[in-house]
N, C-alpha and C positions, 0 to 999 in steps of 0.2 A: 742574965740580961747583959746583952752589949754598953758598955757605957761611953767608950768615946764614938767620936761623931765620925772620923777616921777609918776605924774597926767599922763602923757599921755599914762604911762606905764600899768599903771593899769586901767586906762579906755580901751585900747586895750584887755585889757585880760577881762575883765569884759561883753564886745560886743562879743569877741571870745566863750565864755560859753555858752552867748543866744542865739549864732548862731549854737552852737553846741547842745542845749536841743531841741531848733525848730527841725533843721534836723531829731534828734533822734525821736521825737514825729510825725514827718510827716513821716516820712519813717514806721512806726508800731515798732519801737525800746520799746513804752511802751505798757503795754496789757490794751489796753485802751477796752471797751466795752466786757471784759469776766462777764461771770456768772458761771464760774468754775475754782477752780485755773489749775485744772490739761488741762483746754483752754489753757493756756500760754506758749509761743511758750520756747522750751528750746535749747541748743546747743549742739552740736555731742559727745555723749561720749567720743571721743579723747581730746576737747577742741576748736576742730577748729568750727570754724561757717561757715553757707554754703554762699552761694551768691544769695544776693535778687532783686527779678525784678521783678517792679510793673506795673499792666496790668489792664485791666476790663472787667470784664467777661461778656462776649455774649450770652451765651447761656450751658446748661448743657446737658451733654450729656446721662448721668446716673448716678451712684450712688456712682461715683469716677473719673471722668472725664467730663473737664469743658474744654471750647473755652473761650480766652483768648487773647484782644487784648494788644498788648504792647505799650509803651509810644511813641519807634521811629518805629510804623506802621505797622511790623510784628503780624503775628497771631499765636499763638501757643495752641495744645493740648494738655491737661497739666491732668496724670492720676497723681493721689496722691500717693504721696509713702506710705508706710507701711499701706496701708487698703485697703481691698477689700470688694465692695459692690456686695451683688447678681447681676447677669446678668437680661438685660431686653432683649425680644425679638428682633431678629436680622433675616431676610431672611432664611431658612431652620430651624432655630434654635428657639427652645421653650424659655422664659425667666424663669430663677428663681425663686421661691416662695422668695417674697418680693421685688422683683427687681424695679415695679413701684414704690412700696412706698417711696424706697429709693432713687430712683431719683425726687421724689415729695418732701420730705426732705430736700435734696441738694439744690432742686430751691427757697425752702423755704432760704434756710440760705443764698444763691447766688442767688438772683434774677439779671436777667439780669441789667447791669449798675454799679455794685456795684466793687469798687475798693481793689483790691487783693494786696498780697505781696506773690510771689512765690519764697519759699526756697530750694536752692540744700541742699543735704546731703552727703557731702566728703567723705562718705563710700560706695557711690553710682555713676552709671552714671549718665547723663546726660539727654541722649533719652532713648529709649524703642527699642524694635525691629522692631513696628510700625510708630517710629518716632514721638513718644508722648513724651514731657518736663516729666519727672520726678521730681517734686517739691511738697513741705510741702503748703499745701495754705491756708493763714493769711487771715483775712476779720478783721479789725478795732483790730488788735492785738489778733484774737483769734484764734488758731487754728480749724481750719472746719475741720480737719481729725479727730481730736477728737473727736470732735463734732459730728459729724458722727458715729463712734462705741458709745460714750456713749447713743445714741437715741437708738442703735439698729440698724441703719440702715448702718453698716458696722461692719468686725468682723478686729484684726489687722493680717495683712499678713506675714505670715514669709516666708522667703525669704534665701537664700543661705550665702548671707551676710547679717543677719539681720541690717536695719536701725537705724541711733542714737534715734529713741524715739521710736524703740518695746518696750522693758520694760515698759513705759508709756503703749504705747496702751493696752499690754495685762492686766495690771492693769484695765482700763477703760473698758474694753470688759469682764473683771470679773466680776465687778459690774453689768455690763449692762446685762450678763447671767444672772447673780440672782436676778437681779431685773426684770425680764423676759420681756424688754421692745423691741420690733421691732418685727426682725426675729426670737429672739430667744423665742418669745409667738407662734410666728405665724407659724413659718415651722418645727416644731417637725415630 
């Protein structure tokens, strides 16, 4: 038993740290498992950060939109903010030159079971029109949207209110033009 008041002062704060580094490293707080810095997830150019909710992914649906189950049992569809991948074939509608590949990609980086952290962005809604999560989505701290245009296999979306990491993406989608890697070798 602890007996000065002192000692037990700072042993509380010393348990309170570990419990605060755990949290941050379990939640994707550090970019654990990137192989690029510009993978690592950054905060809304205003300052605010968005709100994360961790889920695991089910299934992919293409080349910017993933099935997503959530911790308290909801399911949600979850299109990625600021990038858009070619379209894949849909009932009346042709797909997009590279549209497979890109959702070949995505399954690659998200195979089913693999545990997500899906980020709002305070410059952005919520849903979609279709009723899709509009969320940043992390896999072991690294951003898969970026991931995604730097393969080639999404270009970054601009949008009306551009998102807090276009600048990023378009940076990323620069290199990946000139290093003529995905779409941009394949669909000229």
């Amino acid at each position: 038993m602890i007996s000065s008041k002192p000692v037990r002062i700072i042993s509380l704060v010393i348990v309170a740290v570990v419990v605060m580094v755990g949290v941050r490293a379990i939640g994707g707080g550090f970019a654990a498992g990137t192989d690029e810095p510009g993978d690592r997830p950054s905060g809304a150019a205003s300052g605010k950060r968005g709100k994360s909710t961790v889920g695991i992914v089910t299934s992919v649906l293409d080349g910017d939109t993933v099935q997503v189950d959530l911790r308290d049992g909801r399911e949600a569809r979850v299109r990625f903010l600021g990038i858009s991948a070619p379209e894949i074939p849909h009932p009346g509608k042709p797909g997009e030159c590279y549209g497979q590949a890109a959702t070949r990609h995505l399954e690659r980086l998200l195979p089913a079971g693999t545990q997500v952290t899906l980020v709002s962005d305070p410059t952005q809604g919520d849903v979609d029109v279709y009723g899709r999560w509009l969320r940043y989505v992390q896999a072991a701290g690294r951003d898969i949207g970026a991931a995604q245009i730097r393969s080639g296999s999404a270009a970054a979306r601009d949008s009306s209110t551009p998102v807090a990491r276009h600048a990023k993406y378009l940076r990323i989608e620069a290199s990946a033009r000139a290093g003529d890697r995905g779409l941009w070798s394949e669909c000229r």
